[in-house]
C-alpha positions as CSV (number, residue, x, y, z in Angstrom):
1,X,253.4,342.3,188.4
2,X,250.7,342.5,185.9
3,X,251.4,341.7,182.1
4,X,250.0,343.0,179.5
5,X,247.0,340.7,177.8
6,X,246.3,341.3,173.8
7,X,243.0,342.6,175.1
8,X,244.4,345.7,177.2
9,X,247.0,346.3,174.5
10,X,243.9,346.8,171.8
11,X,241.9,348.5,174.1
12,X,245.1,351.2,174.5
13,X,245.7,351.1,170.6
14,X,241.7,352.0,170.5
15,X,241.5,354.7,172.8
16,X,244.8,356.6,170.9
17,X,243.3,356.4,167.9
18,X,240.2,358.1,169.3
19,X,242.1,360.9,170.9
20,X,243.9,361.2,168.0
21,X,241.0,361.3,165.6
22,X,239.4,363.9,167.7
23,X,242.2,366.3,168.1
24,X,242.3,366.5,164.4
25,X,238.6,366.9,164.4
26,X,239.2,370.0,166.7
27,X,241.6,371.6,163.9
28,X,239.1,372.1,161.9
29,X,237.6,375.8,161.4
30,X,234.4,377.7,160.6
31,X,234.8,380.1,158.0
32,X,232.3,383.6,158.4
33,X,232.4,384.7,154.8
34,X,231.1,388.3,154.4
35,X,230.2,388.7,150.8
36,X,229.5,392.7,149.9
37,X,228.8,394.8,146.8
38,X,225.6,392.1,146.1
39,X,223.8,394.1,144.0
40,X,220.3,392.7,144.3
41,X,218.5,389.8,146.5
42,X,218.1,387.9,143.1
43,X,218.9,384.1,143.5
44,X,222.3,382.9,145.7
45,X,225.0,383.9,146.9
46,X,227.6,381.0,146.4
47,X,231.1,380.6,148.0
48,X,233.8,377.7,148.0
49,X,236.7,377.4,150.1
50,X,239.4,375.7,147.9
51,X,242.6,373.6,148.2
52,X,245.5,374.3,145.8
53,X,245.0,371.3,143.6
54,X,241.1,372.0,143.4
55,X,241.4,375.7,142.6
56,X,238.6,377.0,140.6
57,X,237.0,373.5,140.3
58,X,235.2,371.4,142.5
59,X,236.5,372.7,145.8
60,X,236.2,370.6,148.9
61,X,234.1,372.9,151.2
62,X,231.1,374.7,149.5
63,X,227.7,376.9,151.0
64,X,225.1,379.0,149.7
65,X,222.1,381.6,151.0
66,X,219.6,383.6,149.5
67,X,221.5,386.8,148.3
68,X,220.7,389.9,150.0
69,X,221.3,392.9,148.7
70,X,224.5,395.2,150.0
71,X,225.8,392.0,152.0
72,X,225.3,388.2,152.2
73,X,227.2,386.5,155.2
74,X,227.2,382.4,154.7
75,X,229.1,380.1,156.7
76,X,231.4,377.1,155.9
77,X,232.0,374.5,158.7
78,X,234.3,371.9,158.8
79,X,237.1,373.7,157.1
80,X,241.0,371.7,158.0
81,X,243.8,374.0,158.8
82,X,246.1,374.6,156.3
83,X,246.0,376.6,153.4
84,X,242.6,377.5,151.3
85,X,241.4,380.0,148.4
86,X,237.7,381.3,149.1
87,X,235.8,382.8,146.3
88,X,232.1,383.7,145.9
89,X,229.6,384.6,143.5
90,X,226.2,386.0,142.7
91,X,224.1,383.2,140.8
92,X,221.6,385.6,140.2
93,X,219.6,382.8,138.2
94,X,220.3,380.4,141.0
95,X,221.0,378.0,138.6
96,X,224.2,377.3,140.6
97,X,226.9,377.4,137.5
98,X,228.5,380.9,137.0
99,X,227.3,382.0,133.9
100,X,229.9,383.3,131.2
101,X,229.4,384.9,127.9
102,X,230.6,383.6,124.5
103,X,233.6,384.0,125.1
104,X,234.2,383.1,128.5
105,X,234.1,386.0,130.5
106,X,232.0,385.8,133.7
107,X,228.2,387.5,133.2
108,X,227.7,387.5,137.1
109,X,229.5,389.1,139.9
110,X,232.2,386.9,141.8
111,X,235.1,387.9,144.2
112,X,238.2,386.0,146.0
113,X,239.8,386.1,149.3
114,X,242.3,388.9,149.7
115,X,240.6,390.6,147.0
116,X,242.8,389.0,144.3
117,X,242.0,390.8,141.1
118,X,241.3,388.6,137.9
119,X,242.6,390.7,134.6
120,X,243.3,388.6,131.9
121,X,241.5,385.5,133.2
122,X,241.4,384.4,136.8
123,X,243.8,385.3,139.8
124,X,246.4,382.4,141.1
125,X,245.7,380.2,143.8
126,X,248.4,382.2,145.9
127,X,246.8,385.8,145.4
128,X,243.7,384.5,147.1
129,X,245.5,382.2,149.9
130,X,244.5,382.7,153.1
131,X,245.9,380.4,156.6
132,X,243.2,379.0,158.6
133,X,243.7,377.8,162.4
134,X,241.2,376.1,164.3
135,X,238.3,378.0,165.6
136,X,236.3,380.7,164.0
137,X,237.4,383.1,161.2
138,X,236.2,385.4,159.3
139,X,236.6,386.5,155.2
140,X,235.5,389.6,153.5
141,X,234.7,389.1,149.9
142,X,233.8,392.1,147.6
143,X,231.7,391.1,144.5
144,X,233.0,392.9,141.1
């Protein structure tokens, strides 16, 4: 009867962790994101697929493309299952900050997922929660 030597016993522990590290690579999505109402092929078009504790900051999982107008479709890779915000916005001045006037209120066009509206400042993280699996999805964002 064979016994197990330190070296087979690592070499087990290795190959786990590998199979392990790759089915969570697997769960990972890409995200289609299918910005419309861009009103001109000015600058960017900007999106950001956000966690709940990075909601309208500096979200995990960011893209960009030249804006065309009528719709812009961008794609973010690399996106874990779970639960995510996406929102988008026309930086017409591609100066990649969206601009607001004096008193905060957004001077370019920007959307979220599910279409969550923003009156009286910006929608909550849970209006604009979508789920995403593994494999390929796809968002529709309208620009207002």
């Amino acid at each position: 009867m064979n016994k197990p030597t330190i070296a087979s016993a690592l070499s087990t522990a290795v190959l786990l962790c590998g199979a392990l590290f790759a089915s969570g690579a697997a769960l990972a999505a890409t995200i289609e994101v299918h910005v419309s109402n861009v009103s001109n092929a000015k600058g960017q078009i900007r999106v950001a697929v956000c966690d709940q504790e990075r909601f309208l900051k500096q979200c995990l999982h960011t893209a960009s493309a030249p804006a065309q107008a009528g719709e812009t479709v961008l794609k973010v890779g690399q996106v874990p299952a779970g639960t995510w915000a996406v929102l988008a916005y026309h930086d017409e001045n591609d100066n990649a900050e969206l601009d607001r006037n004096l008193i905060g209120i957004p001077k370019e066009d920007y959307g979220f997922s599910r279409d969550a509206a923003s009156r009286f400042g910006p929608p909550k993280f849970d209006d604009a929660a979508i789920t995403v699996q593994e494999g390929d999805m796809a968002v529709k964002i309208k620009l207002h």
